[in-house]
C-alpha positions in Angstrom: -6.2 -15.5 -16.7 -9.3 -14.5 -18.3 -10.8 -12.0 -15.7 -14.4 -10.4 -16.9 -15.2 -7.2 -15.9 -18.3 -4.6 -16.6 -16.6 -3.4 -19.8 -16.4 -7.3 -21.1 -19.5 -8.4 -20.3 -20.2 -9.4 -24.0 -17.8 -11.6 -23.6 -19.4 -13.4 -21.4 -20.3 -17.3 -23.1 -16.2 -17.4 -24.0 -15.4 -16.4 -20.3 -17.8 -19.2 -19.0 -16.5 -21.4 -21.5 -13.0 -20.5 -20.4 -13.5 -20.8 -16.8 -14.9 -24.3 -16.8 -12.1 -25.7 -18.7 -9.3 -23.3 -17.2 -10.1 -21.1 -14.7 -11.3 -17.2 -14.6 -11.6 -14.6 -13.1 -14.6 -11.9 -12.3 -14.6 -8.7 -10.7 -17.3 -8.0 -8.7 -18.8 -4.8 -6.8 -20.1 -6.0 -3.7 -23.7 -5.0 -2.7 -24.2 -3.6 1.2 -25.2 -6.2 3.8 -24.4 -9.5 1.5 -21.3 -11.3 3.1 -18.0 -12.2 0.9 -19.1 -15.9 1.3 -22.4 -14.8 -0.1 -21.2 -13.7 -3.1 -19.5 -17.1 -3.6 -22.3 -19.0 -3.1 -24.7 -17.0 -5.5 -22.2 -17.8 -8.1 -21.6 -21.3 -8.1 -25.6 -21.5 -8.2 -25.7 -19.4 -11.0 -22.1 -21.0 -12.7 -22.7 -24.6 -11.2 -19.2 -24.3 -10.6 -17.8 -25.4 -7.4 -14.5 -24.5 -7.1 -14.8 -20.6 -6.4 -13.5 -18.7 -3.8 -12.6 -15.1 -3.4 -9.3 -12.6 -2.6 -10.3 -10.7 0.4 -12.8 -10.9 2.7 -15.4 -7.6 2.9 -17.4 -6.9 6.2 -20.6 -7.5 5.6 -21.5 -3.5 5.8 -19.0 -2.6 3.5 -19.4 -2.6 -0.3 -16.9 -3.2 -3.3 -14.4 -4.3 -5.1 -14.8 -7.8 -4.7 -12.1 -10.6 -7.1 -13.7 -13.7 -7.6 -11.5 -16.8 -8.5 -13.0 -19.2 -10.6 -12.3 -23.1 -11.0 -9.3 -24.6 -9.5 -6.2 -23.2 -11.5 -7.8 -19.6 -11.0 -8.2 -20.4 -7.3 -4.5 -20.9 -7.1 -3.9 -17.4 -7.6 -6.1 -16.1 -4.8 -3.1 -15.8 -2.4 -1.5 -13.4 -5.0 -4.1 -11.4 -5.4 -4.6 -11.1 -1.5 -1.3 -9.7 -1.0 -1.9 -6.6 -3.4 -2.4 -3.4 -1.6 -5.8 -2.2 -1.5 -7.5 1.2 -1.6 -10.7 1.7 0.7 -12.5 5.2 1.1 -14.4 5.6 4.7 -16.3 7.8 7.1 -16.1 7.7 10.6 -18.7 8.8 12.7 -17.0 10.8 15.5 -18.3 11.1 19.0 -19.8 7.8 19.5 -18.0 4.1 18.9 -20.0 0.3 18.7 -18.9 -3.0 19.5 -18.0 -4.1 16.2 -16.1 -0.9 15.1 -19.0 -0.1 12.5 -23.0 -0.2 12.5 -23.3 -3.5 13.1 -24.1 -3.0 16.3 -25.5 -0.5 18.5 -23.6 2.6 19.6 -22.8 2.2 23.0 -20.0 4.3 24.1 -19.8 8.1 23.7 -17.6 11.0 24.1 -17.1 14.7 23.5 -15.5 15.8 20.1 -12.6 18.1 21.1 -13.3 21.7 19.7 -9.3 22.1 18.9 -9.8 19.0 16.0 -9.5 20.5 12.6 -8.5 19.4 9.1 -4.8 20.4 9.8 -4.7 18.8 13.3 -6.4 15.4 11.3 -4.0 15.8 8.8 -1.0 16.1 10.8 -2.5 13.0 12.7 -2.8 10.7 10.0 0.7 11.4 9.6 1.5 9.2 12.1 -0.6 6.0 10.5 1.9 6.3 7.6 4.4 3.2 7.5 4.6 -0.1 9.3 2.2 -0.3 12.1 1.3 -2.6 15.1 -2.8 -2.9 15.2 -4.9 -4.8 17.3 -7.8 -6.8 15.1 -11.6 -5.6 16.1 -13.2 -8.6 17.9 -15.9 -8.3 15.4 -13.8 -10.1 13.5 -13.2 -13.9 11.0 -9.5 -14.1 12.9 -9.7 -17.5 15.2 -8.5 -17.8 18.7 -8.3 -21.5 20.0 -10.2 -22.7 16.8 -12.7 -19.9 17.0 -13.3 -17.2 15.2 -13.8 -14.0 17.3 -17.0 -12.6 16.4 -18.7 -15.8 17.6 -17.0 -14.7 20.8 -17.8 -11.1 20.9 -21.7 -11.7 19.8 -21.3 -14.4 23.1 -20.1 -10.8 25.3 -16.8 -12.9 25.8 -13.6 -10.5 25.2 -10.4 -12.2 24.2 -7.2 -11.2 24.2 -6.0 -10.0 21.0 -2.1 -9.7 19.8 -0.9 -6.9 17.7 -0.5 -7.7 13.9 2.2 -5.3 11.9 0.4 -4.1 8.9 2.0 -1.1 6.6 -0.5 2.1 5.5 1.1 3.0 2.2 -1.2 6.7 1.8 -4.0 8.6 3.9 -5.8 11.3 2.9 -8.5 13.4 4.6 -10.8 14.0 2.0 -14.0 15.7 4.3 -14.8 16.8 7.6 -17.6 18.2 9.5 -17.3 18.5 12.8 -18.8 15.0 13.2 -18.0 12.7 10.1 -14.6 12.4 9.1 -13.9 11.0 5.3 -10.7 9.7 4.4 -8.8 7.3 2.1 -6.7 4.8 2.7 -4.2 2.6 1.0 -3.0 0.0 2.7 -1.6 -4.1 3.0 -2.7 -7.2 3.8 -4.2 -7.8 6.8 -5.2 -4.1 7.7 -8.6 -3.7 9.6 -10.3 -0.4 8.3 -12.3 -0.2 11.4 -9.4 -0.7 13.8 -7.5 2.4 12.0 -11.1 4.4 12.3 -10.9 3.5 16.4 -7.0 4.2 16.8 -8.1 7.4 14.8 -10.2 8.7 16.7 -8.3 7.6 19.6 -5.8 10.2 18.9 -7.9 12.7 18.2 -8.8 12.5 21.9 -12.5 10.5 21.2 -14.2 7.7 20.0 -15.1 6.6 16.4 -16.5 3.8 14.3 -17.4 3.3 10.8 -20.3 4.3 9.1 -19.6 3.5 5.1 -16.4 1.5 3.8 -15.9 1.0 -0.1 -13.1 -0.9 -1.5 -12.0 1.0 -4.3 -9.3 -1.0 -5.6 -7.4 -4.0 -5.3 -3.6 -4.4 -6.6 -4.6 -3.5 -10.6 -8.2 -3.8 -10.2 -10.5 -1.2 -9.6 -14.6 -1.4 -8.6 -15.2 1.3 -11.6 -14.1 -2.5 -13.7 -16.1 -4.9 -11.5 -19.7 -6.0 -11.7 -22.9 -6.2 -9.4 -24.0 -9.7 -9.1 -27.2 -8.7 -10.0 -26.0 -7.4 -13.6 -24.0 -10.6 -13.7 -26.5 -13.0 -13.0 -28.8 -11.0 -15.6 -26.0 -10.8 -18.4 -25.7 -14.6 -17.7 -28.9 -15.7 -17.8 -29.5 -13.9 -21.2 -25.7 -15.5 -22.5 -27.1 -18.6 -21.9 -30.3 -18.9 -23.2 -29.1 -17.4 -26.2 -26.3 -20.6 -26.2 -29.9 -22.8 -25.2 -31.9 -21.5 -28.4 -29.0 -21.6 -31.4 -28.6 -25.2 -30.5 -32.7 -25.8 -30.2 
């Protein structure tokens, strides 16, 4: 599948040309505060392409590695690309946890920072992340619960009950700490909430914690130093195009 990344961009009229007969594939770096279903939607207004969907849904707050499946044979592969481990690097805000696990919302519960927490005692504590895990979902969350997804809930101040989902954490590494923020990476499966690891961090640590930046760094194969900000793309394909307009003028 032809997948176009910031290093092929000059490519770009075969890749359009390819993904409207046979599908594609582009990798994008997801800007701050634009949803995963926003990123869609730019692109089939820019591709007037319908059929586009994408392998794994970013929070809103967190920016990206992004795949993009293009056209209906490309879209077919989504599901394979959703089950490649992924690589995230984040920073947890110590002392102080939010509703929705991240800055979203408010702070609204606080609670002393233990003096004995030190890059060893984190270290040794991540430890214990490593494997096949059971973690409970934020409610800030897409997952539904009699037809309805949870966040609709939680912005409603209705809590639901929320089962346990077995995830695996492949590798965690501290990489900073500072008596407050806490930066760490993560590789992990399918189905693993960044956030909820942040809170059962912190947790353990004997305080509270949320989220204050999360970057996908890589996806399966596919790393965000490769992928694209829609706002290059959209440039790069505006200029593709009118060049394709003028030589047959």
């Amino acid at each position: 599948m032809n997948t176009l990344t910031l290093h092929s961009l000059s490519t770009i009229s075969t890749w359009y040309a390819e993904a409207k007969e046979q599908g594609a594939v582009i990798l994008i770096d997801k800007d701050i505060e634009w949803t995963s279903f926003d990123v869609v939607a730019k692109l089939r207004r820019i591709l007037r392409i319908k059929k586009i969907g994408h392998a794994g849904t970013l929070d809103p707050l967190a920016t990206g590695l992004l795949i993009v499946c293009i056209g209906r044979p490309a879209t077919k592969l989504i599901n394979e690309y959703q089950n490649s481990s992924k690589t995230y690097h984040t920073t947890i805000k110590l002392g102080a946890s939010t509703a929705s696990l991240d800055a979203e919302t408010p702070e609204t519960v606080f609670a002393e920072i233990p003096k004995e927490i030190t890059t060893d005692v984190i270290q040794q504590i991540m430890q214990e992340f490593i494997g096949e895990i059971d973690q409970i979902p934020p409610m800030y969350s897409a997952l539904k619960k009699n037809g309805i997804p949870l966040y609709r809930q939680a912005r409603k101040g209705i809590k639901e009950e929320i089962q346990p989902r077995t995830i695996s954490i492949h590798k965690l590494d501290l990489i900073d700490f500072d008596g407050t923020y806490l930066s760490f990476s993560v590789q992990c499966s399918k189905g693993t909430y960044i956030r909820s690891l942040a809170r059962d961090i912190a947790e353990k640590l004997g305080t509270v914690g949320y989220i204050t930046e999360l970057r996908r760094i890589s996806s399966g194969e596919y790393l965000v130093s490769d992928a694209i900000r829609i706002s290059e793309f959209e440039q790069a394909f505006n200029i593709a195009t009118s060049d394709i307009s003028i030589s047959h003028s």
